[in-house]
Each structure stands twice: as structure tokens, then as C-alpha cells.
N, C-alpha and C positions, 0 to 999 in steps of 0.2 A: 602277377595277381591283378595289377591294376588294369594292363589290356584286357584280359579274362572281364573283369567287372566291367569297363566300359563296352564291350562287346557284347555282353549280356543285356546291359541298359538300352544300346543300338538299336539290337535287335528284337528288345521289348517296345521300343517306340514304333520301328517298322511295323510289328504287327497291330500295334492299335492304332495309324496312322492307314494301314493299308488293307488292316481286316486280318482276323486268324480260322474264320471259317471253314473250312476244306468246301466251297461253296463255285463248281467254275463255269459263275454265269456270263463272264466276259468270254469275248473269243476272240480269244487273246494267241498271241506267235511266242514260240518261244526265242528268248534272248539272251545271248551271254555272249563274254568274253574277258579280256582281262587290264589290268591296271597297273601300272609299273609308275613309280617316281625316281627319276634319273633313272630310267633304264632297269631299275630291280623293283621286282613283287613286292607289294604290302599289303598284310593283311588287315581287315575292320577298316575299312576306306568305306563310307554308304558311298552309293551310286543312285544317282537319281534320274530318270528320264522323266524330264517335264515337258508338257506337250507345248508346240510352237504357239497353237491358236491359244492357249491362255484357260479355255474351258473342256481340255479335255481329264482322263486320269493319268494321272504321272503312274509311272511301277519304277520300283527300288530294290535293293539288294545289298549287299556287305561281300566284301572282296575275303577269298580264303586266303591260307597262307601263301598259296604261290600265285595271288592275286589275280584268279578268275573269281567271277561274278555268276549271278543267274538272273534276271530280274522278276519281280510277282507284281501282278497287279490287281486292285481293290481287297476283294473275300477271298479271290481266286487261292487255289494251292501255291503253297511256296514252289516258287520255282516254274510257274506258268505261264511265264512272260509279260509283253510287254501289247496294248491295242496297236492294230494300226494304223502307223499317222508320221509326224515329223516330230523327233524332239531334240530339246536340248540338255545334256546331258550333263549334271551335276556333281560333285565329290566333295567329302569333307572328314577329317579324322578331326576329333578331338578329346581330350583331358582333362581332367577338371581336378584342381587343384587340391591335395589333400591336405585334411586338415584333423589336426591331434584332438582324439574324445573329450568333451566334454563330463563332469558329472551330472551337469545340468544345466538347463537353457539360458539361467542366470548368466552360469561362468564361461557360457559358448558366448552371448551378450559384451562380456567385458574382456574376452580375451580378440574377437574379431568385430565388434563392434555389428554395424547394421551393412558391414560389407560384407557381399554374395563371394561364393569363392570363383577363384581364377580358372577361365578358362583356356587352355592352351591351344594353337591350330597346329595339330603335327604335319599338316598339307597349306599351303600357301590358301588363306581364307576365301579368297577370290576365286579358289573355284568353286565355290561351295553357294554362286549367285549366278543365274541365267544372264545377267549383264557384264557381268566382269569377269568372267572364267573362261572366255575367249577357244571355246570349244564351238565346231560348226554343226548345226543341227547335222540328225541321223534320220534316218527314214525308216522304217520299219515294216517288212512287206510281207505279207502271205505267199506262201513257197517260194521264199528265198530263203538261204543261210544268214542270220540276222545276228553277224558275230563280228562285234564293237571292242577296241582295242585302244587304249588309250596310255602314252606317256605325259607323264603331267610333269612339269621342273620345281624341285623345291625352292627357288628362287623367284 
């Protein structure tokens, strides 16, 4: 239940993050491939391709269960890839701590005070930052096969 809701919420931000238009004014490649940590698939991993020079658009995506990806980018259709250019490729799972109902904001107030709830990283946080996820840019080219694969180490 709880992956289900955080995989919903994911892929609620993706699309207000990257547009839910069926709109496909980029011309854009498409992109996929897959994600394994230690060697096995996971699924609801975002994927993010952020471009090298800093000012382009990033396109993202959410890993399925046998953790292949697709990437979208801006309005474009889900699944319409990625501009072309060089990026660095990002990941990140996470969790957020639950916490027992409330009857009201008072007794939410005094049971958890003015602390935000706990975030968990189920993938090592560092890769989830263009500087410290130690991933080498990808290039992304028109007619080519543009099929990115990545093991990440839970360590």
C-alpha cells in the first residue's frame, strides 16, 4: 500500500514538474532503459536526466517492476523521451514516514509536535544529486538506439 501511494505521489509530481499535456512540441528521442541496485530491478526509482549545460530541460521517468524506465520531456506525451544533448543522470526512491490519524490538528500538534515527518532514502541519497552520484554524463542522439542502463550499489 504504501509503495502504491508513494508511486502515485511520484508520478503526480512528474507530471506537474514536466507537464501532463499530450502537447509534443519538443523534438525529442526516445529513451529508455533499465535500473537495477545490486544487480536486481526496482521498481518507483525516478530517473532524471539533467542536462550538462545547466539551462537545458531535464526528462524523467519512474522505473516499472522489472525496472525499465521511459523518459518524458516538458508537455510532451509520457513516454516521448529525452532533447538532444549530454546529461547527467539522476535517481532517487523514497518514503515518508507514517504517522497514526489524528482527530485534529490540535492532537496532530501535541502528539508530533512542529516536526515534519521522516523521510527515508531506500537508494543511497547521493545519487539523487548531479554532484555526488558519481554517474558519467550520457549523450543522447538522434538515430541512435538511446538505451541507458544503469547499476546503482545500495552502499
Amino acid at each position: 500500500m504504501k509503495i502504491k501511494f508513494v508511486s502515485i505521489c511520484v508520478f503526480s509530481v512528474l507530471l506537474a514538474v514536466f507537464g501532463c499535456a499530450p502537447n509534443n512540441s519538443l523534438d525529442t528521442v526516445i529513451v529508455k532503459g533499465t535500473v537495477k541496485v545490486d544487480g536486481q530491478p526496482m521498481a518507483g526509482i525516478n530517473v532524471i536526466f539533467n542536462p550538462v549545460s545547466g539551462d537545458g530541460i531535464p526528462a524523467g521517468g519512474v522505473t516499472n517492476i522489472d525496472g525499465s524506465y521511459t523518459l518524458t520531456s516538458g508537455a510532451n506525451s509520457i513516454g516521448s523521451g529525452a532533447l538532444e544533448g549530454d546529461f547527467i543522470p539522476t535517481f532517487s526512491k523514497t518514503e515518508t514516514e507514517q504517522r497514526e490519524p489524528t482527530a485534529s490538528p490540535e492532537e496532530q500538534q501535541k502528539k508530533y509536535g512542529n516536526k515534519p515527518a521522516q523521510i527515508f532514502h531506500l537508494i543511497p541519497e547521493k545519487y539523487s544529486n548531479t554532484k555526488t552520484c558519481g554517474i558519467s554524463p550520457v549523450k543522447v542522439e538522434k538515430g541512435k538506439t538511446n538505451i541507458f542502463d544503469f547499476d546503482l550499489s545500495s552502499k
